[in-house]
C-alpha positions as CSV (number, residue, x, y, z in Angstrom):
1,X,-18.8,-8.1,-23.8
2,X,-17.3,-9.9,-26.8
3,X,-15.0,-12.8,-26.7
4,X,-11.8,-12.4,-28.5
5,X,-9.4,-14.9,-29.6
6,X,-6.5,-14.8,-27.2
7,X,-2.3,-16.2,-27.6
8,X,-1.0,-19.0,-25.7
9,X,0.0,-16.0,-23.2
10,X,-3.6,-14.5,-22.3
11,X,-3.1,-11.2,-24.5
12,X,-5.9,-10.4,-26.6
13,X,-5.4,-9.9,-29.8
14,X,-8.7,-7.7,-30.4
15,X,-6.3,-3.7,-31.8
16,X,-6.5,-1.8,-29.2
17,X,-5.5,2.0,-28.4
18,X,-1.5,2.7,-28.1
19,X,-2.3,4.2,-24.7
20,X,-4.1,1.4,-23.2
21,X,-1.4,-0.7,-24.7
22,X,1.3,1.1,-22.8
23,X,-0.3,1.1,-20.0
24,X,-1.2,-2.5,-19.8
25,X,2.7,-3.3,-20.2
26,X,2.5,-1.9,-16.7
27,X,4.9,0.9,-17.2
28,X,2.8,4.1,-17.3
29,X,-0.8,5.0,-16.6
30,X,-3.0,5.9,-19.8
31,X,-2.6,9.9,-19.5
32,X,1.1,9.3,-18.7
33,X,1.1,6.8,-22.1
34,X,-0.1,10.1,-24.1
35,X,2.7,12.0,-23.0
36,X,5.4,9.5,-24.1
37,X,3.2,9.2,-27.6
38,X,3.5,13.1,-28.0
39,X,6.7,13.3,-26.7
40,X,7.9,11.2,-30.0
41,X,9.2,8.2,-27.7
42,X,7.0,5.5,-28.8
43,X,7.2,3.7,-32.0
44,X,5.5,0.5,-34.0
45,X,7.0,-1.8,-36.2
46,X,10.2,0.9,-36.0
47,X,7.8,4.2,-37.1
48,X,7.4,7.0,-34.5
49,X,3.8,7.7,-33.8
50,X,2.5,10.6,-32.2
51,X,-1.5,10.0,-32.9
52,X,-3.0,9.0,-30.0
53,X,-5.7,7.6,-31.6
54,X,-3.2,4.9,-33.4
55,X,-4.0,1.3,-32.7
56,X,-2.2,-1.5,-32.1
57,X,-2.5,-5.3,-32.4
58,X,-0.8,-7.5,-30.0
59,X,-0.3,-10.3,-32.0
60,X,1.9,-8.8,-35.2
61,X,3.2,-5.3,-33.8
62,X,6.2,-4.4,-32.2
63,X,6.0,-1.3,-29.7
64,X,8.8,0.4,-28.3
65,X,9.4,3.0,-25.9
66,X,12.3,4.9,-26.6
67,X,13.9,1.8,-28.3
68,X,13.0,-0.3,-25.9
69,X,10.4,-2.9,-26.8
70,X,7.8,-3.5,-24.2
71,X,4.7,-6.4,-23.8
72,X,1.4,-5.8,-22.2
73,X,0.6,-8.2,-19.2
74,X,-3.0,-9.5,-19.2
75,X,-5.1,-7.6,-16.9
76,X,-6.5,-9.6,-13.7
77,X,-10.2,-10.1,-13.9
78,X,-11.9,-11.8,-10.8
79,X,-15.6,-13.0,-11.8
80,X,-18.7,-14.3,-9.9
81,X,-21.0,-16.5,-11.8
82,X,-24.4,-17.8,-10.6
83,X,-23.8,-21.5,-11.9
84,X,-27.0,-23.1,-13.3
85,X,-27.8,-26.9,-13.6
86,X,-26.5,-28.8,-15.8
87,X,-23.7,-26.8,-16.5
88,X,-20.2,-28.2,-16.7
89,X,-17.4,-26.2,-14.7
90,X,-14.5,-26.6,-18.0
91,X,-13.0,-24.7,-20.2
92,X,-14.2,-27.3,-23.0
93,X,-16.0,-30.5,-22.9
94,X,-15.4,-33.5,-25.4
95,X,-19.1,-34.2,-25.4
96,X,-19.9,-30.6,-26.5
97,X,-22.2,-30.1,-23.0
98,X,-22.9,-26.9,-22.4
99,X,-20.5,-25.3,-20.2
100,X,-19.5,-21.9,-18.2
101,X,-18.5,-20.6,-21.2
102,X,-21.5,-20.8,-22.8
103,X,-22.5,-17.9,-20.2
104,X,-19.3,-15.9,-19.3
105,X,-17.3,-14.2,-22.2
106,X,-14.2,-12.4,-21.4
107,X,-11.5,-10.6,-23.3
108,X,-9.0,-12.3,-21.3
109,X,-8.9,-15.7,-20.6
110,X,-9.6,-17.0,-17.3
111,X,-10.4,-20.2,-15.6
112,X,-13.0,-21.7,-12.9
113,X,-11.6,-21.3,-8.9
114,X,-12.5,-24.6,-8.0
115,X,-15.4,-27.1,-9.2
116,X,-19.0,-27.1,-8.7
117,X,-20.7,-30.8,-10.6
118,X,-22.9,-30.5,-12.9
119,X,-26.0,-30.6,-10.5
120,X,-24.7,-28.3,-8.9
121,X,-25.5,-24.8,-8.4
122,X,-24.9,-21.6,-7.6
123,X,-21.6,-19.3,-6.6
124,X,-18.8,-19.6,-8.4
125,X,-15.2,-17.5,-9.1
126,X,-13.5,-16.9,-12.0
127,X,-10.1,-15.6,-12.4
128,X,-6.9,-15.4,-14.3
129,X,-4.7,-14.3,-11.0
130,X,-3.4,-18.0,-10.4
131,X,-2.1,-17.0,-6.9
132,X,-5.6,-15.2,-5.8
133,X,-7.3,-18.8,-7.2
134,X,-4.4,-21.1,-5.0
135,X,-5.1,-19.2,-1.9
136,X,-9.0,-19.3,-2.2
137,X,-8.9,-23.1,-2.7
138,X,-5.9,-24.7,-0.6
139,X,-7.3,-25.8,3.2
140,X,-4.9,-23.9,5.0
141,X,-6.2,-21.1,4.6
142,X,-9.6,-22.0,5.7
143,X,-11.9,-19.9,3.3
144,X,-15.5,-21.0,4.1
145,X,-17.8,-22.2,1.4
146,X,-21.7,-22.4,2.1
147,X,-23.9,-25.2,0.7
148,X,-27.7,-24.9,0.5
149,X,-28.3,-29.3,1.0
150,X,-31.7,-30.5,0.4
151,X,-31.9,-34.1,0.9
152,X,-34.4,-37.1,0.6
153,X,-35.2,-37.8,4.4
154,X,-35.2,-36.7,7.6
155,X,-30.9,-35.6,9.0
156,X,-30.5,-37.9,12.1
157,X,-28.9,-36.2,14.9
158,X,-26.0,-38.7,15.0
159,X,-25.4,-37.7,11.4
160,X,-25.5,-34.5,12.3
161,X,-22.8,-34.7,14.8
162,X,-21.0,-36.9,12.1
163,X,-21.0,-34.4,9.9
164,X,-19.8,-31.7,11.9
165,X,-16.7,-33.6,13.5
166,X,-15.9,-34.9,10.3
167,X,-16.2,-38.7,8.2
168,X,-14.4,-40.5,5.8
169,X,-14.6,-40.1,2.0
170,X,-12.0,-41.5,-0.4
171,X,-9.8,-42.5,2.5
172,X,-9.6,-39.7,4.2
173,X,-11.5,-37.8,7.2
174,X,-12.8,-34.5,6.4
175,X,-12.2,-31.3,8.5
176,X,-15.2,-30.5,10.8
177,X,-18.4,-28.8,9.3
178,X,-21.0,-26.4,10.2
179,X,-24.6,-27.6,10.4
180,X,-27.6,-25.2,10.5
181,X,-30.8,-26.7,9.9
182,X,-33.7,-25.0,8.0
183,X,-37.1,-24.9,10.3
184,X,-39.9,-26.7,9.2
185,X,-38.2,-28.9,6.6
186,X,-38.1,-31.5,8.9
187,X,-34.4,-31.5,9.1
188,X,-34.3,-32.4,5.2
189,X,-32.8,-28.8,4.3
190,X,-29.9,-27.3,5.8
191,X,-26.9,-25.1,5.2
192,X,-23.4,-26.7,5.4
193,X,-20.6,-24.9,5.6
194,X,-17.2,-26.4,5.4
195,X,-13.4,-25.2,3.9
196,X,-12.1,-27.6,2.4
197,X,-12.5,-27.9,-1.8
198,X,-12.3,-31.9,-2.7
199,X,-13.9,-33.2,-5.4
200,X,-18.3,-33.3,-4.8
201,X,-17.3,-33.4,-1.0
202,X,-20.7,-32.5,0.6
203,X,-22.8,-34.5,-2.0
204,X,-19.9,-37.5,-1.1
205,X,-20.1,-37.1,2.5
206,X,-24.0,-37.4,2.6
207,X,-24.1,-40.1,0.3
208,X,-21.6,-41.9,2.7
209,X,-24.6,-41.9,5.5
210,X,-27.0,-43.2,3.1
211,X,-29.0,-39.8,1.8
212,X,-29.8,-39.0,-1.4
213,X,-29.1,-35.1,-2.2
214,X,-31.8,-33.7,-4.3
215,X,-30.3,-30.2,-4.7
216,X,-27.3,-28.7,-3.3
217,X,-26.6,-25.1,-4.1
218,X,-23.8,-23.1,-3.1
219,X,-24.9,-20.1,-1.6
220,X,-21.6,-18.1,-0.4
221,X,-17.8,-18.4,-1.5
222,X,-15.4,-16.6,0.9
223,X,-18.4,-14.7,2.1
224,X,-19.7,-13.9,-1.6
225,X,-23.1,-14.4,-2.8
226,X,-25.1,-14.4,-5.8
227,X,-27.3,-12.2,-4.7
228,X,-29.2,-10.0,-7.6
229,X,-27.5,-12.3,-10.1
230,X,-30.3,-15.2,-11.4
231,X,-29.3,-18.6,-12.8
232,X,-26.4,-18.3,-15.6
233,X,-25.8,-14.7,-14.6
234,X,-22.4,-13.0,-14.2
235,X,-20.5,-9.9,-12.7
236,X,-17.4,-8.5,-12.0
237,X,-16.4,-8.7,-8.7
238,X,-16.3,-4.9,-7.2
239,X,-12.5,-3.2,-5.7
240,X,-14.4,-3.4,-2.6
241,X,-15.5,-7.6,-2.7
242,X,-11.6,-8.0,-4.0
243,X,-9.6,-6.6,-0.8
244,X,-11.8,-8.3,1.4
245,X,-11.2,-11.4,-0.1
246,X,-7.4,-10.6,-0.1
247,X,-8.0,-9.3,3.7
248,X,-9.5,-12.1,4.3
249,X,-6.6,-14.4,2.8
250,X,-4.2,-12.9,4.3
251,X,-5.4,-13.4,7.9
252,X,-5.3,-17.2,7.6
């Protein structure tokens, strides 16, 4: 997909058809949009048009329906990205790193749920819904995100139990954690699962009980992986992955 200059507001500005138009204003669906075309109610820059093949650009033309001048809003777009290393999670970055969009080009414009560091890999959401991106983030509402640890020595049990009931980082304690350790890593890999979103939380809270993370990979966000999607890969998330998500939201 090609990536279009967009306005301050989100719309595109790539022509598109009148139909599509009117129905991205919210106020008809696409057939229904043909109708009101053939029915003479639709006009551009004050000319009736009754072509339905009659593009329009959102920047410079003025639509009406039946006088009435209407705006499209920016179709929501929910995205899951398999985040490679090295990667900077930014719209733009002043030291021209690469970032996520180097790999994920949209139409409309959206913006990172959260914040992976740039060693950091795996899942991560996309959006332009700000309220669907406020509800996945904030605590209270307890969405779980799964981390993939591997670190330099052996987890001691005490740690462990640290870990789970929750230590302090940048002066305050975290919420409690899930722990499950990998067999026959020597308890150096494990899966941590925890709800919260502060900034490079897990990598903080092992570094606070002296380990050195070697790789950390998030492997589920609100119960979405990246599986069939390799490193720097992207995808749409389904109708289906959206309501559960909102389901899920909505319980909490």
């Amino acid at each position: 997909m090609d990536e279009v200059e967009a306005k301050n507001s989100g719309i595109y500005t790539k022509d598109i058809r009148i139909n599509r138009y009117i129905s991205m204003a919210g106020l008809a669906s696409r057939r229904k949009a043909e109708e009101l075309i053939l029915q003479g109610l639709v006009s551009i820059n004050g000319k009736i048009v009754t072509n339905l093949s009659t593009k329009v650009n959102s920047k410079k033309d003025i639509v009406r329906i039946d006088r009435k001048v209407i705006h499209p809003q920016e179709e929501k777009v929910y995205i899951i990205f398999n985040k490679p290393k090295d990667c900077i999670t930014t719209t733009k970055d002043e030291r021209d790193r690469t970032t996520v969009f180097n790999y994920v080009h949209t139409r409309e414009r959206v913006f990172p749920i959260g914040r992976l560091d740039r060693n950091t890999t795996g899942v991560l959401l996309l959006t332009n819904d700000g309220d669907f991106a406020h509800h996945l983030m904030h605590p209270s509402f307890e969405v779980e995100k799964m981390y993939h640890a591997k670190i330099d020595k052996s987890l001691d049990s005490k740690d462990l139990k640290r870990l789970e009931t929750g230590i302090i980082i940048d002066r305050k304690k975290t919420s409690n954690a899930k722990i499950m350790l990998y067999p026959k890593t020597h308890n150096k890999e494990f899966v941590i699962t925890i709800h919260e979103g502060r900034n490079r939380q897990v990598r903080k809270m092992l570094e606070v009980l002296g380990y050195d993370v070697e790789k950390l990979d998030r492997v589920s966000y609100a119960g979405l992986t990246t599986s069939g999607l390799k490193r720097g890969q992207w995808r749409f998330l389904s109708h289906k992955e959206i309501l559960q998500i909102k389901n899920l939201i909505s319980k909490n």
